[in-house]
GUGU-941827 format. One record per residue (C-alpha): residue in three letters; z, x, y; residue number from 1. Coordinates in Angstrom, 3 decimals. Layout:
BEGIN
+-----+----------+----------+----------+-----+
!  aa !        z !        x !        y !   i !
+-----+----------+----------+----------+-----+
! ALA !        Z !        X !        Y ! NUM !
...
+-----+----------+----------+----------+-----+
This chain:
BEGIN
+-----+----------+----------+----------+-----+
!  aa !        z !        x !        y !   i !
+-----+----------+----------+----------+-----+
! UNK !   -3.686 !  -13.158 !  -50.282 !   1 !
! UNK !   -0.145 !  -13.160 !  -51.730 !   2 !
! UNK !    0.148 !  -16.006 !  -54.492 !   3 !
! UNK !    3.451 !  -17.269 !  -52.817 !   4 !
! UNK !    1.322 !  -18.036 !  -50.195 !   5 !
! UNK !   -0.860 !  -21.580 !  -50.384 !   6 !
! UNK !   -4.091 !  -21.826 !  -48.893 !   7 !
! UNK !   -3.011 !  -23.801 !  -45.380 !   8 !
! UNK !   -0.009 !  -20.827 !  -45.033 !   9 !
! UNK !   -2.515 !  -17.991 !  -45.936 !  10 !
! UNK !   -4.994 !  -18.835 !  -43.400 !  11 !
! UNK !   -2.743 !  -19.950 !  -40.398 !  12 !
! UNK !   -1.444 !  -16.661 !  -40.982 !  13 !
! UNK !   -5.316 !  -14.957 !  -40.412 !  14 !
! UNK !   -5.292 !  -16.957 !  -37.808 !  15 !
! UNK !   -1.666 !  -15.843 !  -36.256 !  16 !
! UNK !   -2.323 !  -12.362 !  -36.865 !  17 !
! UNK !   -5.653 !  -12.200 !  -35.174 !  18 !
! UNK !   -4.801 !  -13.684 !  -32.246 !  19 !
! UNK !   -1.415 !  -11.462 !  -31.616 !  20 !
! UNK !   -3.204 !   -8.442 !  -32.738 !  21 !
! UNK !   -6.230 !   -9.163 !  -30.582 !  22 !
! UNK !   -4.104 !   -9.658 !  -27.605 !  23 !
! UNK !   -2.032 !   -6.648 !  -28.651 !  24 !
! UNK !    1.343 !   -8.878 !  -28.692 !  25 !
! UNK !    4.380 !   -8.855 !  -30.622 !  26 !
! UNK !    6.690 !  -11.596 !  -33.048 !  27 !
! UNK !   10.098 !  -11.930 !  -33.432 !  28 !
! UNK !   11.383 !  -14.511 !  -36.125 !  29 !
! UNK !   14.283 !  -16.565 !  -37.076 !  30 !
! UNK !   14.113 !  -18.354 !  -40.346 !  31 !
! UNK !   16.382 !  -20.698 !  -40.856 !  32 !
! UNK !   15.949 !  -23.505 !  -43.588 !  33 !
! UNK !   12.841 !  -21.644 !  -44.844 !  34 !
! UNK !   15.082 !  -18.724 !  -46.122 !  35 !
! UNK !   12.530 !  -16.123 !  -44.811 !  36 !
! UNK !    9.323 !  -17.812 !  -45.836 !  37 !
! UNK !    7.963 !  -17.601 !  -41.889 !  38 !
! UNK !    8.702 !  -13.746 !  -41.976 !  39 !
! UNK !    7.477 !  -13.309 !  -45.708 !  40 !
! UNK !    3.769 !  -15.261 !  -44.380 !  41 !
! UNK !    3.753 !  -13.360 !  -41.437 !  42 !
! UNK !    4.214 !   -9.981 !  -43.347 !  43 !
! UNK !    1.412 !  -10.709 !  -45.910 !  44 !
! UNK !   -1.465 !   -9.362 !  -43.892 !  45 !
! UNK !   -2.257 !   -5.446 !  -44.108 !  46 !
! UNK !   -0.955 !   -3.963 !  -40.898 !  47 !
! UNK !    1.719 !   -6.425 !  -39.856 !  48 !
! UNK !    3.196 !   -3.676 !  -37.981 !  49 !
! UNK !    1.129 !   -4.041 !  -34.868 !  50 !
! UNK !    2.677 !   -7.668 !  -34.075 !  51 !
! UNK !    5.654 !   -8.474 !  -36.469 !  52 !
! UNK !    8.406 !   -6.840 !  -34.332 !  53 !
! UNK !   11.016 !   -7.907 !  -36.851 !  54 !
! UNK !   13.730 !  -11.131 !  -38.175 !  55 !
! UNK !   16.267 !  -12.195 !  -40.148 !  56 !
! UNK !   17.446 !  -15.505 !  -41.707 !  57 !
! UNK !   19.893 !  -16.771 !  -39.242 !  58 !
! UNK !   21.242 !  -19.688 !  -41.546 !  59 !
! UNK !   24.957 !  -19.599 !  -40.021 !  60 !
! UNK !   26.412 !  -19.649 !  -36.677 !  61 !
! UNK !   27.777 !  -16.365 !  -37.442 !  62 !
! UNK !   24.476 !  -15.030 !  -38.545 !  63 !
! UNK !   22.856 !  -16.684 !  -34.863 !  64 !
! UNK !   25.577 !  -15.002 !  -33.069 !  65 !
! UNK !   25.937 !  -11.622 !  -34.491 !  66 !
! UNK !   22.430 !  -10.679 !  -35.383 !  67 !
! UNK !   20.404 !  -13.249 !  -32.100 !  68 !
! UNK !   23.453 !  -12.475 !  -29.499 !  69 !
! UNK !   23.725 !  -15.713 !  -28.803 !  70 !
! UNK !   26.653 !  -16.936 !  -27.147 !  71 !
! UNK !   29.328 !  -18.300 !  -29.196 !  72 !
! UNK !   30.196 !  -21.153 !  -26.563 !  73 !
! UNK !   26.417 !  -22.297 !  -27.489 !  74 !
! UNK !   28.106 !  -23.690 !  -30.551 !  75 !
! UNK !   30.891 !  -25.515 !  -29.743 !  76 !
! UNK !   31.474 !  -28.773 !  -31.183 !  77 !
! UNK !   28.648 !  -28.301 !  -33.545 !  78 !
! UNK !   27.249 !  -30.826 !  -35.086 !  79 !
! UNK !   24.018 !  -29.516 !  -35.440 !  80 !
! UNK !   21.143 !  -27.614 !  -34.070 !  81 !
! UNK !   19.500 !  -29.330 !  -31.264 !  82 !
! UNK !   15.967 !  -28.255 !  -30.216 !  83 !
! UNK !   17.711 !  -26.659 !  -26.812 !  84 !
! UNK !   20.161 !  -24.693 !  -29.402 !  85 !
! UNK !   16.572 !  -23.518 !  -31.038 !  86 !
! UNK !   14.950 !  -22.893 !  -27.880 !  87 !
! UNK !   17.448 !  -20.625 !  -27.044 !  88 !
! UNK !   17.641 !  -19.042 !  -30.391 !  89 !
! UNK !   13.796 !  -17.945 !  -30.250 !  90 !
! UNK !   14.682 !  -17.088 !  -26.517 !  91 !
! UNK !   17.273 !  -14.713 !  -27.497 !  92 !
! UNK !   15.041 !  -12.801 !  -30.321 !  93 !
! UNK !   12.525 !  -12.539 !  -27.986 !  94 !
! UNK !   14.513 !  -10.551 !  -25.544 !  95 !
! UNK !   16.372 !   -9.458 !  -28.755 !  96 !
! UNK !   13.441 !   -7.057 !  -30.419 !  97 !
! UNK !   11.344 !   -6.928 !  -26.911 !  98 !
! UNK !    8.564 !   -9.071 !  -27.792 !  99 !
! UNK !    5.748 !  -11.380 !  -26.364 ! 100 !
! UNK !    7.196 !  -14.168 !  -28.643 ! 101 !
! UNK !   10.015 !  -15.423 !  -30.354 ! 102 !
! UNK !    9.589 !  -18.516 !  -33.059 ! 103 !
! UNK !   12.991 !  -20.190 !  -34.338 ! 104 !
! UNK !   13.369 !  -22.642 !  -37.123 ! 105 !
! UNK !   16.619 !  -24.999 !  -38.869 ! 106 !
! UNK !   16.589 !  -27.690 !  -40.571 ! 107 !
! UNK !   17.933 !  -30.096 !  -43.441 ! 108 !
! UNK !   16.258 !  -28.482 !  -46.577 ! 109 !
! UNK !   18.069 !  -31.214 !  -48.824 ! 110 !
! UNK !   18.748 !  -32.451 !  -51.034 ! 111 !
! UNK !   21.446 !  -33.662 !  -48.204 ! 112 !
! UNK !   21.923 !  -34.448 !  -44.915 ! 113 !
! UNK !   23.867 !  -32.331 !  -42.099 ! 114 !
! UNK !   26.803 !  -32.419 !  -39.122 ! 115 !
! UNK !   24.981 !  -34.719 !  -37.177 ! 116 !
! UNK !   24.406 !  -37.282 !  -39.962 ! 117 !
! UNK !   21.131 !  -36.888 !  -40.072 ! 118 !
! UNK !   19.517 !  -36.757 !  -43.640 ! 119 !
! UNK !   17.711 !  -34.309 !  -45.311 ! 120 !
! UNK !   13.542 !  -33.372 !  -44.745 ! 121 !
! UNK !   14.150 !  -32.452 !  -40.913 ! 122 !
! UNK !   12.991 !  -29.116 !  -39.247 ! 123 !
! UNK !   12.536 !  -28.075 !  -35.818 ! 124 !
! UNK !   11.060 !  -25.328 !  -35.030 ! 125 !
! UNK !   10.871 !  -23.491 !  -31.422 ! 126 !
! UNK !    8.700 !  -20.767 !  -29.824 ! 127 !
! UNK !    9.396 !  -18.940 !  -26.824 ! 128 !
! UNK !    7.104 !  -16.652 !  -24.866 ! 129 !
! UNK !    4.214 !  -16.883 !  -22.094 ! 130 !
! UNK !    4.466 !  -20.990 !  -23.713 ! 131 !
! UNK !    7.687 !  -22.715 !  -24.470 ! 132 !
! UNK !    6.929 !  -25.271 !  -27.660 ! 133 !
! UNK !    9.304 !  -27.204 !  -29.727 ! 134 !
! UNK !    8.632 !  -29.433 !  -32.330 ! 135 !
! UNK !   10.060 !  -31.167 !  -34.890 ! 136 !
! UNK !    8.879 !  -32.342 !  -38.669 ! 137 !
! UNK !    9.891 !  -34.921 !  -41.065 ! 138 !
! UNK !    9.117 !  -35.265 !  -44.523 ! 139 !
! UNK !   11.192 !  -38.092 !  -45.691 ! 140 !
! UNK !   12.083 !  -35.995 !  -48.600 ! 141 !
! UNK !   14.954 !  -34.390 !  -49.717 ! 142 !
! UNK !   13.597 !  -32.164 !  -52.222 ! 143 !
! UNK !   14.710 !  -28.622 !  -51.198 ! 144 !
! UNK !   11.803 !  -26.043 !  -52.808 ! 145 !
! UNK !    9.716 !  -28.582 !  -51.177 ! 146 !
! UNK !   11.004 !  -29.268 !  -47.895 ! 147 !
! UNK !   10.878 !  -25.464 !  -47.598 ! 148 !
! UNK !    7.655 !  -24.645 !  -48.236 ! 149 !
! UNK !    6.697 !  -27.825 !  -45.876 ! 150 !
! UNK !    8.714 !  -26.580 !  -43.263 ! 151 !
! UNK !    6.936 !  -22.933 !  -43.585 ! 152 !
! UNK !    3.572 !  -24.764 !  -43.290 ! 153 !
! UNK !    4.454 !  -27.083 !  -40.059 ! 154 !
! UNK !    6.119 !  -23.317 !  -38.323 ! 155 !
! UNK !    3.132 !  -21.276 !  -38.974 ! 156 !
! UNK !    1.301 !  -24.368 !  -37.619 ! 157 !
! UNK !    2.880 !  -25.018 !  -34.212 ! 158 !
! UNK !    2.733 !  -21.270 !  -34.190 ! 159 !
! UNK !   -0.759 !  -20.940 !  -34.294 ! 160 !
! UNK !   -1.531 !  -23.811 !  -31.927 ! 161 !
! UNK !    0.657 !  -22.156 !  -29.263 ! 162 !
! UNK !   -1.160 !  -18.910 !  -29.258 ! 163 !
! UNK !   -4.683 !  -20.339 !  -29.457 ! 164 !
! UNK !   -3.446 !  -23.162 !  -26.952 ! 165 !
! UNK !   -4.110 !  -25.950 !  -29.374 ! 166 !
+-----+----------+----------+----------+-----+
């Protein structure tokens, strides 16, 4: 496996890879606070082509609405993603790129806080498809290159338990 991959990340991605390509379904992914980490773990294993439909790092409202579609009223008064904001965002990629899934993440990376006030360590990540999931993380740190790779860790996570129904 890639070394920019630890050894939790490397094998939820085995794990995310066999079950999409065993069920012959397809990915799409927003990054967020992880910069394109999700995408990078998820196109690691030969033949990522038969489920990773395709992504970008949506880390600006422009970025969500002019690459995801989504509508720009969906960000009125921001002060903050909230998990229905992310919901919608891996809803939207979904039906975006045509896939089974979508999987949406943003958070506070660090080292501070956001809109809403809240500090830095927070990530919530959302998946969309044949299961609707979203969860949130916090790591009570605001170390950035940390948080990050965290953040990575907990998304391929809920990822994995919602295709294997964990």
């Amino acid at each position: 496996m890639p070394s920019f991959l630890n050894d939790e990340q490397a094998q939820l991605t085995q794990e995310i890879a066999e079950a999409l390509t065993t069920r012959s379904e397809k990915i799409a992914v927003s990054d967020g606070t992880t910069g394109g980490l999700i995408s990078a773990a998820l196109l690691s294993v030969p033949g990522a082509s038969t489920y990773y439909a395709g992504g970008g790092v949506l880390y600006t409202l422009k970025s969500r609405i002019e690459l995801a579609g989504m509508p720009a009223a969906a960000y009125e008064n921001y002060r903050g993603t909230t998990p229905e904001m992310l919901a919608g965002l891996a809803e939207a990629m979904r039906k975006r790129l045509d896939t089974t899934w979508g999987i949406a993440e943003s958070g506070l990376a660090g080292p501070t806080g956001g809109h809403s006030g809240a500090g830095p360590g927070r990530t919530t990540v959302a998946i969309a498809g044949p299961v609707a999931r979203v969860e949130t993380l916090e790591t009570g740190s605001d170390d950035r290159m940390e948080n990050m790779v965290a953040f990575t860790t907990f998304a391929l996570r809920v990822l994995r338990d919602t295709l294997t129904g964990r």
